[in-house]
C-alpha positions as CSV (number, residue, x, y, z in Angstrom):
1,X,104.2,115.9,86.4
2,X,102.3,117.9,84.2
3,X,102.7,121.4,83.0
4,X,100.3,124.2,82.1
5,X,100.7,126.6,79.2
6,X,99.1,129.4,80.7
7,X,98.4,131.1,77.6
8,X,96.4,127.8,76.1
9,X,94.9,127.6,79.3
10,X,93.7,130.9,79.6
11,X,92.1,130.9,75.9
12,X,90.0,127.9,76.8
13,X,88.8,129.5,79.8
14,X,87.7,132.5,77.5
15,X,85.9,130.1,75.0
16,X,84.3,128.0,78.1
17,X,83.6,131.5,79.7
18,X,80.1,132.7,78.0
19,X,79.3,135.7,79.8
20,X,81.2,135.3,82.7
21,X,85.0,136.2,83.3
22,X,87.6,134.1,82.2
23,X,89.6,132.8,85.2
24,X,92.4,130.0,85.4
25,X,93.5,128.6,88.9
26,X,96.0,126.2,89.9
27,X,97.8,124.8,92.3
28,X,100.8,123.6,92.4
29,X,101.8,120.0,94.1
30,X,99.1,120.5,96.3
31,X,100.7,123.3,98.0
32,X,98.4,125.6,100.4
33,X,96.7,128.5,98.0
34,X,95.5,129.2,94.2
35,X,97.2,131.0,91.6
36,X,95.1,132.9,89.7
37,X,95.4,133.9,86.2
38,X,93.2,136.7,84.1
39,X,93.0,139.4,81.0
40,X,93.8,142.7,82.3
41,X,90.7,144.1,80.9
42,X,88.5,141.7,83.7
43,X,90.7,142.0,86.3
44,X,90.7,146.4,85.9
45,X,86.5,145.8,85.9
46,X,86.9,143.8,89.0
47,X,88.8,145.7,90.6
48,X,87.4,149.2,89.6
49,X,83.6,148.4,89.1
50,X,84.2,149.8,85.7
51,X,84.4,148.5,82.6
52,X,88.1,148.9,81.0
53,X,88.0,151.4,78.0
54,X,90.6,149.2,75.9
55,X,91.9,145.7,75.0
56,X,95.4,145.3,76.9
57,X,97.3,142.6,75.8
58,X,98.3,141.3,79.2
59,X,97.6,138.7,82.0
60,X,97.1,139.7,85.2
61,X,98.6,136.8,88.0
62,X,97.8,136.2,91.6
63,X,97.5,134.1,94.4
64,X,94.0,132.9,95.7
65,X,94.2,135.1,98.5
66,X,94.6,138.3,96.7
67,X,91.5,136.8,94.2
68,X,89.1,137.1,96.8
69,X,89.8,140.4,98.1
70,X,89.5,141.6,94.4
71,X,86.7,139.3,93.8
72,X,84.5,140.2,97.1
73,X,85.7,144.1,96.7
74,X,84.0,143.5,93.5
75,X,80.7,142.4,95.1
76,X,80.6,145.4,96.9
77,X,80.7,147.8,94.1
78,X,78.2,145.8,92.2
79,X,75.8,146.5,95.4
């Protein structure tokens, strides 16, 4: 069994990240679905098209399903 720090996850992916946004996902025993973890500030810009106006210092968490809504709502403001 092996467990993830979150938070030293989540800073790796921001140094692997270049100019892309920072995303962890796991599963968890092979169970059916992702979890999702991001900084506020990228999930707000997904979800809003719009860049957020300040650093909040908190992680956004969700399951794969609810990514890809974001993620493809996303796409379709960036159209």
């Amino acid at each position: 069994k092996e467990d993830l720090n979150i938070q030293k996850a989540l800073e790796q992916a921001i140094r692997d990240a270049d100019d892309k946004i920072p995303v962890v996902a796991w599963r968890i025993n092979h169970q059916r679905g992702w979890n999702i973890v991001m900084r506020t500030v990228d999930f707000v810009e997904l979800f809003t098209g719009v860049p957020c106006q300040r650093e909040l210092f908190t992680n956004v968490q969700m399951d794969g399903d609810e990514w890809m809504e974001v993620y493809k709502r996303y796409l379709e403001i960036k159209k």
